[in-house]
C-alpha positions as CSV (number, residue, x, y, z in Angstrom):
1,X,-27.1,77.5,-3.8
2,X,-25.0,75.2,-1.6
3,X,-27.5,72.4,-1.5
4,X,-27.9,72.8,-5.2
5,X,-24.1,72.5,-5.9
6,X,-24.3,69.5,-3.4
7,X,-26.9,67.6,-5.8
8,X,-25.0,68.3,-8.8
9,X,-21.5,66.8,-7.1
10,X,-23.4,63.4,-5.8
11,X,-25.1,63.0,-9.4
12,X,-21.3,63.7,-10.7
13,X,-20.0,60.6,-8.6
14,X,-23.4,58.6,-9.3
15,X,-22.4,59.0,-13.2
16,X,-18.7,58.0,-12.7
17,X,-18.6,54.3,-14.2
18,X,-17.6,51.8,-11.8
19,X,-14.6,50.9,-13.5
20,X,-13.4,54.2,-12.5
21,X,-14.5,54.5,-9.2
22,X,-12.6,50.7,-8.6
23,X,-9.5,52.2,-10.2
24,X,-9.0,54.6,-7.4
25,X,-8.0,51.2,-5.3
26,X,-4.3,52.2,-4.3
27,X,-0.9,50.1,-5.7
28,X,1.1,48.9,-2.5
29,X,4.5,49.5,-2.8
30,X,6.4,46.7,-2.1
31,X,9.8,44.7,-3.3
32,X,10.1,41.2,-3.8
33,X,13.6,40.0,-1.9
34,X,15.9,38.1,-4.1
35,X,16.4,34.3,-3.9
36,X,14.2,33.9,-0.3
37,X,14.7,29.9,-0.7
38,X,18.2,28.1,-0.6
39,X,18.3,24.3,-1.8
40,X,20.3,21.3,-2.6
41,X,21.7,21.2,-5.9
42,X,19.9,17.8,-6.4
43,X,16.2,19.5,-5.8
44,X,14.2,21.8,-7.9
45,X,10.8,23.7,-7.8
46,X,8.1,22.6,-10.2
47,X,4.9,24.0,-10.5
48,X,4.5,25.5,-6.7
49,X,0.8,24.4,-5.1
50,X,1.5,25.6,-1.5
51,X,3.2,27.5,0.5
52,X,2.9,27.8,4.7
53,X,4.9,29.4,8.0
54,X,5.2,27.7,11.7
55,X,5.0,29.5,14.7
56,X,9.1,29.3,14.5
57,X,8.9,30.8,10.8
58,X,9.9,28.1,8.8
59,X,8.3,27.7,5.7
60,X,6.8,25.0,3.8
61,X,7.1,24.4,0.5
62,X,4.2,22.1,-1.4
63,X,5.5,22.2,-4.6
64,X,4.8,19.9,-8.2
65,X,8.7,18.2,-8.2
66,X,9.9,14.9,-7.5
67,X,8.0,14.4,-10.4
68,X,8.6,10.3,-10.8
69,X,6.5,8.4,-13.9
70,X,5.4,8.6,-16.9
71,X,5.0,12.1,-18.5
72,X,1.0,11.6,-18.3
73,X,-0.3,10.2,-15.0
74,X,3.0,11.2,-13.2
75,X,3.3,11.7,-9.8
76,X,4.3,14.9,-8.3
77,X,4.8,16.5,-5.4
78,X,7.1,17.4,-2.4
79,X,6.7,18.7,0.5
80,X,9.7,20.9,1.6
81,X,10.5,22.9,4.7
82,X,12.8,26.0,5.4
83,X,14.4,27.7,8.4
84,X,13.6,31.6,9.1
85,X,16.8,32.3,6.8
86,X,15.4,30.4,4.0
87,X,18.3,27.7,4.5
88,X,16.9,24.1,3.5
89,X,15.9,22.0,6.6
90,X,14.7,18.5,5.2
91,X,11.8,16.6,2.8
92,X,9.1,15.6,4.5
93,X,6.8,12.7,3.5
94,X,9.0,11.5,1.3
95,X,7.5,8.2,0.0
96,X,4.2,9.1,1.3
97,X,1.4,7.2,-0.2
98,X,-0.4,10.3,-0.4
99,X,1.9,12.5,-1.9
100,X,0.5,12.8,-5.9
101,X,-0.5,16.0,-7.0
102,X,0.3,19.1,-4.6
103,X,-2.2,21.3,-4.2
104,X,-1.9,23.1,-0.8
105,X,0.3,23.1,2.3
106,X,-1.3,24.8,6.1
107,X,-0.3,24.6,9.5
108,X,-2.6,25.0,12.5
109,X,-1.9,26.3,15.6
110,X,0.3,23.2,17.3
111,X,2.6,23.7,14.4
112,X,0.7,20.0,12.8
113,X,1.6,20.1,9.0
114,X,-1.4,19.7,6.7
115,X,-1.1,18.9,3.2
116,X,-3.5,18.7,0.8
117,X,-3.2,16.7,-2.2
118,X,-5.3,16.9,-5.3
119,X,-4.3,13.7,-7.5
120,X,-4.7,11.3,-4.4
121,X,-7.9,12.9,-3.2
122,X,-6.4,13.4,0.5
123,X,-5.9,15.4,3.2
124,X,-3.0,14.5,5.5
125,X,-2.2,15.6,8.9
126,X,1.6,15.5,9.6
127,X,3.0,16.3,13.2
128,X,5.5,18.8,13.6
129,X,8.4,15.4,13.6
130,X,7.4,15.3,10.1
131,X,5.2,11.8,10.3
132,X,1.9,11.4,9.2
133,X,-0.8,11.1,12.1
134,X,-4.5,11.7,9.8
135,X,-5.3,10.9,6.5
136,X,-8.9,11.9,5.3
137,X,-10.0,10.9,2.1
138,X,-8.4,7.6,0.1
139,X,-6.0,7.2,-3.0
140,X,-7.4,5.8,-5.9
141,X,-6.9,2.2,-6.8
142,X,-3.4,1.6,-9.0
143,X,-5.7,0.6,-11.5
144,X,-7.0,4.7,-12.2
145,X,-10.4,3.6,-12.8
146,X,-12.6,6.7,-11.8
147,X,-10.1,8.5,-10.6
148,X,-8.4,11.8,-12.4
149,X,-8.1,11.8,-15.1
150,X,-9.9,8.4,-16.2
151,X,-13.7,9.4,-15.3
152,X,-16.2,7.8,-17.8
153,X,-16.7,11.4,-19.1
154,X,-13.0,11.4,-20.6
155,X,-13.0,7.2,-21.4
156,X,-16.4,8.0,-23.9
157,X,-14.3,10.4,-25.4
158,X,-11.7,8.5,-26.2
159,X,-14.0,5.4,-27.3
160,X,-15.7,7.6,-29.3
161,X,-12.5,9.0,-31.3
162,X,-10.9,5.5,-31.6
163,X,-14.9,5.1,-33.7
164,X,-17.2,3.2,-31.5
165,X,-20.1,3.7,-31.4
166,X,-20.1,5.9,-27.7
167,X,-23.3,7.9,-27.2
168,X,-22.0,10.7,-25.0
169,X,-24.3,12.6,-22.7
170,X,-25.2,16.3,-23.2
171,X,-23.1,17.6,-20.8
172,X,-20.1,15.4,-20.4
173,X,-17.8,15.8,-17.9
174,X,-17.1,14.6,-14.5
175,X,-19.9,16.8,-12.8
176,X,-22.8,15.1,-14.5
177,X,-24.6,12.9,-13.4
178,X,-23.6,15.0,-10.3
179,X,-21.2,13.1,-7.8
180,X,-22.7,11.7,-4.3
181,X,-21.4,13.3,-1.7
182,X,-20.0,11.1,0.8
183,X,-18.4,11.5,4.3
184,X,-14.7,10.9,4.5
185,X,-14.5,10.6,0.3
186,X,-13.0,13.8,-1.6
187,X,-12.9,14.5,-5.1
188,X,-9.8,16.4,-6.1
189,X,-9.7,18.7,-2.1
190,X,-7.7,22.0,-2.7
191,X,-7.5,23.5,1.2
192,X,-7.9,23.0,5.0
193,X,-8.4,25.7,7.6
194,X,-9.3,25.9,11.0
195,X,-11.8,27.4,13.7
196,X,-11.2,28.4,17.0
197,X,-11.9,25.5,18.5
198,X,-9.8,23.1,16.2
199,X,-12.6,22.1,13.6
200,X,-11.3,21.7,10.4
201,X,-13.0,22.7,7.1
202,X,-11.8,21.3,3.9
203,X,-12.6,23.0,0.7
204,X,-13.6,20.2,-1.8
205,X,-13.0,21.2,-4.7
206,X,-12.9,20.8,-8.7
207,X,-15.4,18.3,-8.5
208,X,-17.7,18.1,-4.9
209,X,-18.3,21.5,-5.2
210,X,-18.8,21.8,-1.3
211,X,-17.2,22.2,2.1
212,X,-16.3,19.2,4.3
213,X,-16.2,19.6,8.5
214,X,-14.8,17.2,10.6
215,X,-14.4,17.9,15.0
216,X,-10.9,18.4,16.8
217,X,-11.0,14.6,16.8
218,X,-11.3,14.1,13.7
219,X,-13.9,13.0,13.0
220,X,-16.3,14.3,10.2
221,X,-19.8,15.6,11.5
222,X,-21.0,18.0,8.5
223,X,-20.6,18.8,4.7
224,X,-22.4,22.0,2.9
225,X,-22.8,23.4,-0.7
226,X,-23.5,21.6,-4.1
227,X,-22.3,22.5,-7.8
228,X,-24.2,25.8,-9.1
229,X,-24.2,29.8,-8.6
230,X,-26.7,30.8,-5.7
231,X,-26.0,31.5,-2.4
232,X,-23.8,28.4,-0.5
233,X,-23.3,27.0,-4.2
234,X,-20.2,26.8,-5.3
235,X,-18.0,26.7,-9.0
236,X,-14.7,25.2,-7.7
237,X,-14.5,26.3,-3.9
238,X,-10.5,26.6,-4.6
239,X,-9.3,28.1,-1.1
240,X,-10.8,28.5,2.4
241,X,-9.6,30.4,5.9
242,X,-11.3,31.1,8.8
243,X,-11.7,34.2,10.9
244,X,-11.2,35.0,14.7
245,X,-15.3,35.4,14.8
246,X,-15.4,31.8,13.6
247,X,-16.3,32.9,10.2
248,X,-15.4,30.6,7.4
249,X,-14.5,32.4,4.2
250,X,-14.2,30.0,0.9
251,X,-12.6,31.1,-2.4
252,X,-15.6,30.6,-5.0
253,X,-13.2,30.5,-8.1
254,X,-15.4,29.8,-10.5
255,X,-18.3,31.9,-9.5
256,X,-15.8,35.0,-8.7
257,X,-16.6,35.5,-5.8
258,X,-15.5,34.9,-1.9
259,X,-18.9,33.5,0.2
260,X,-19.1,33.8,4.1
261,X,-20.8,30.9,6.4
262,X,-20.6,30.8,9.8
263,X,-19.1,27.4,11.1
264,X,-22.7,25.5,11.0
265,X,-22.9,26.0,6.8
266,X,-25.5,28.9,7.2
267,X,-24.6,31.6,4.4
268,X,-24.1,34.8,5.8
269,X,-22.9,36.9,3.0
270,X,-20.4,37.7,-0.4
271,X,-18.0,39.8,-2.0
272,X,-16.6,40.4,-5.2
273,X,-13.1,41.5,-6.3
274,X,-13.8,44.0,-8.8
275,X,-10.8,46.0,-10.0
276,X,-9.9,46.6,-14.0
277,X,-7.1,45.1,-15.7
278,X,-4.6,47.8,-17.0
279,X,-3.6,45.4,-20.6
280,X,-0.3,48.1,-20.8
281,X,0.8,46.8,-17.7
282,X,2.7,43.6,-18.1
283,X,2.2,40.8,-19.9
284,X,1.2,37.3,-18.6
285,X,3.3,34.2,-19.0
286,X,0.3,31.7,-19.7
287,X,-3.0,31.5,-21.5
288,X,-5.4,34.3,-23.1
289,X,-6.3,37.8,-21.9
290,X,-9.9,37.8,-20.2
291,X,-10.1,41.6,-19.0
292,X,-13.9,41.6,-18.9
293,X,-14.8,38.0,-18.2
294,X,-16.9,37.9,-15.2
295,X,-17.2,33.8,-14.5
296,X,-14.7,31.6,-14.5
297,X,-11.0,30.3,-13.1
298,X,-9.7,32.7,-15.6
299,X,-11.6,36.2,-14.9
300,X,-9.9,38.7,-13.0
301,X,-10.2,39.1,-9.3
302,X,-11.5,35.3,-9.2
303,X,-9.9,33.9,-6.0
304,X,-7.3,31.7,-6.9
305,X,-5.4,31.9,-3.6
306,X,-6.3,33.3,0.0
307,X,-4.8,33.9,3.1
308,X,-6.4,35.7,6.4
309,X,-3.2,37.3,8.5
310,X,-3.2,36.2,12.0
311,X,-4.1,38.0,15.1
312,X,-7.4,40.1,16.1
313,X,-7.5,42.3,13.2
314,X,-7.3,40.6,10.0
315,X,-6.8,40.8,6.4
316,X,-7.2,38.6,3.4
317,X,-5.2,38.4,0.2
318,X,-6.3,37.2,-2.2
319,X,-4.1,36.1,-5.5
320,X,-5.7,35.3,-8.8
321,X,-4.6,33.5,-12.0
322,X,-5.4,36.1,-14.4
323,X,-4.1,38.8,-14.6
324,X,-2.0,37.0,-12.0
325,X,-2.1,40.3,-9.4
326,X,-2.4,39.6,-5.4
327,X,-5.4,42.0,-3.7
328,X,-5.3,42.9,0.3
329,X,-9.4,42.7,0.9
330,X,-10.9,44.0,4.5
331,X,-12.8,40.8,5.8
332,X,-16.4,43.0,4.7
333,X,-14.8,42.7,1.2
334,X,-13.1,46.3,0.8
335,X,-10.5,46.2,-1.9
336,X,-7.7,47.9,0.5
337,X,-4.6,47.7,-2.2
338,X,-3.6,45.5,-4.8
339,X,0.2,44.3,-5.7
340,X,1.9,43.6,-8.9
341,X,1.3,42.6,-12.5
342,X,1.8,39.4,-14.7
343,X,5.4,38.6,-16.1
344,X,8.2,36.8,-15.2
345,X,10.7,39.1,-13.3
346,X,10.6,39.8,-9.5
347,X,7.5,41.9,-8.7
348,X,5.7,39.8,-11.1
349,X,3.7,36.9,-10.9
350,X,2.3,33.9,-13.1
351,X,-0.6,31.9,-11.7
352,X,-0.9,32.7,-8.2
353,X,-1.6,29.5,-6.1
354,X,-0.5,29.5,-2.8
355,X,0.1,32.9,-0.3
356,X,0.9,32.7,3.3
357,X,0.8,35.6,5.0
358,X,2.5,35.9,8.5
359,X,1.4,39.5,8.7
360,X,0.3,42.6,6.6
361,X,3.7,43.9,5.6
362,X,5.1,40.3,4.6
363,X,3.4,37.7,2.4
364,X,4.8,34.3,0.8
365,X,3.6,33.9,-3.2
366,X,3.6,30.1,-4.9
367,X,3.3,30.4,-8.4
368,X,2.3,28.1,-10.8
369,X,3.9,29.1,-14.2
370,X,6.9,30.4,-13.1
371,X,8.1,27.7,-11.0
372,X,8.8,29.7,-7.5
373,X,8.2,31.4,-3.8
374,X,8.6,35.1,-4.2
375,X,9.1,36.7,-0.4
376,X,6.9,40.5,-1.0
377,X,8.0,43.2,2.1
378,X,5.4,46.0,1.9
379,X,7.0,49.2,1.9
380,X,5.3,52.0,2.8
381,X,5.6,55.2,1.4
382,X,8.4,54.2,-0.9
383,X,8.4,51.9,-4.0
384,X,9.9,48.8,-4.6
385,X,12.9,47.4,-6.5
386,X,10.8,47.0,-9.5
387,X,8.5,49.9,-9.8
388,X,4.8,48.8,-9.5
């Protein structure tokens, strides 16, 4: 009898959908504390593309303002920093050649000040004085030609409409014919991260579709990956960190997925962030619903953001764009919580792009649509000032 009414409960929980079973991953409690960030009257937030803490707790702001330009083509980004109180220090870079499109903002373990900026196609190492020390990668010519957004791919188009007669490939758009890879040459870069012995490994990005490595001198010795969905493929590699084993997780956006390589390129495994989308719970600020898309920058649980806690015993968290909710992920890939919903009240997020996380019970947001840094302080066993 006993081993019958074992059989029967297994074949209950083998029948269970897995939409269910994923629901059972617990809400954290947490509260968002009010206005974190202090500025100048004189400077704004625009669309926030990073966000990073020193060893001294100060963070970093990389955020889309100082917009200067024309309203297409514009430049923007600034790079801002903050003391532990949140009181506004200084702008650093400003006038930086570099300084285009911000995309994300790191800093190792000298307190060096890494920025990483999509429109210029750079990665810059700044030291902790605030000066710039690296570049990798080169800005585009003033000229735009083949660079963002004026790839043949969008030029045919606009031939084409204007009525010449353009014959435009099958598959137009700046992946096809599929770009060279070349050392030292990005094409739109969104992260940097480090190993334990100060190797650096640049996610690259929107159109490279690979990982770039260069040495604690910087110098670059290795790339890996190629557009496409197999193993050490990648959609948009949109994020990267590494662990203290030296393993280098990357954000697979577009494939919905976070991959696993050990620090030579060789795939070692992946994981999926897999939890439903409850529609009655908030509403986002930006785009369609996708509840059941399973591809794409725009499917839930596709890692938009990540961030590995320090220390021997890590977590990730991982934010995503839609339904714009933040998950805390054991580095096997465990689902261990998830916080939030969309909207545009504290609690809430729209288009998570940036998350640093100092530890487990505090984590920094940047968020795209909603133009700011929320400051989340776990709570446990209690809820937070708006119930989640």
């Amino acid at each position: 009898m006993r081993r019958l009414f074992l059989a029967l409960a297994f074949a209950a929980v083998a029948l269970v959908p897995a939409s269910t079973q994923q629901a059972a991953v617990p809400e954290l409690p947490f509260e968002s504390v009010p206005n974190p960030l202090t500025m100048p009257n004189d400077i704004h937030f625009g669309e926030i593309g990073g966000v990073a803490i020193n060893s001294k707790k100060h963070i970093f702001v990389f955020s889309r303002g100082n917009v200067s330009g024309a309203a297409y083509m514009a430049q923007a980004a600034q790079l801002l920093e903050f003391d532990a109180t949140g009181k506004f220090v200084r702008e650093i870079g400003k006038n930086n050649f570099a300084l285009s499109y911000a995309h994300a903002v790191r800093i190792d373990k000298q307190d060096n000040i890494w920025i990483v900026d999509k429109g210029s196609n750079m990665i810059v190492k700044f030291n902790p004085q605030g000066r710039a020390e690296w570049m990798f990668g080169r800005k585009g010519e003033s000229s735009h030609l083949d660079v963002p957004p004026d790839y043949a791919s969008q030029i045919g188009v606009i031939l084409k409409r204007a009525g010449l007669p353009v014959e435009l490939p099958a598959n137009n758009n700046p992946r096809n014919p599929v770009p060279v890879h070349r050392d030292n040459v990005f094409n739109q870069p969104t992260d940097v991260a480090w190993d334990s012995k100060g190797n650096s490994y640049f996610s690259d990005g929107y159109v490279n579709s690979r990982v770039g490595k260069a040495n604690a001198r910087g110098e670059w010795v290795a790339s890996w990956g190629s557009l496409g969905t197999g193993p050490g493929q990648f959609d948009t590699p949109h994020g990267i960190a590494v662990s203290p084993a030296d393993e280098v997780y990357v954000a697979d956006r577009g494939n919905r997925r976070v991959q696993v390589f050990d620090t030579e390129g060789k795939y070692l495994r992946e994981f999926t962030i897999d939890v439903p989308v409850d529609l009655k719970r908030g509403k986002i600020v930006y785009g369609a619903e996708s509840p059941n898309a399973k591809t794409g920058s725009q499917a839930p649980g596709a890692p938009d953001a990540l961030c590995m806690t320090p220390g021997p015993n890590p977590v990730l968290f991982v934010g995503d764009l839609y339904p714009s909710r933040i998950y805390k992920v054991s580095l096997e890939g465990k689902v261990l919580g998830v916080f939030g919903q969309p909207g545009r009240n504290l609690g809430e997020f729209g288009w998570i792009h940036a998350i640093a996380c100092p530890s487990e019970d505090e984590i920094w947001v940047g968020e795209l649509i909603n133009w700011r840094v929320q400051k989340l302080v776990t709570k446990k066993g209690a809820t937070s000032s708006r119930r989640q």
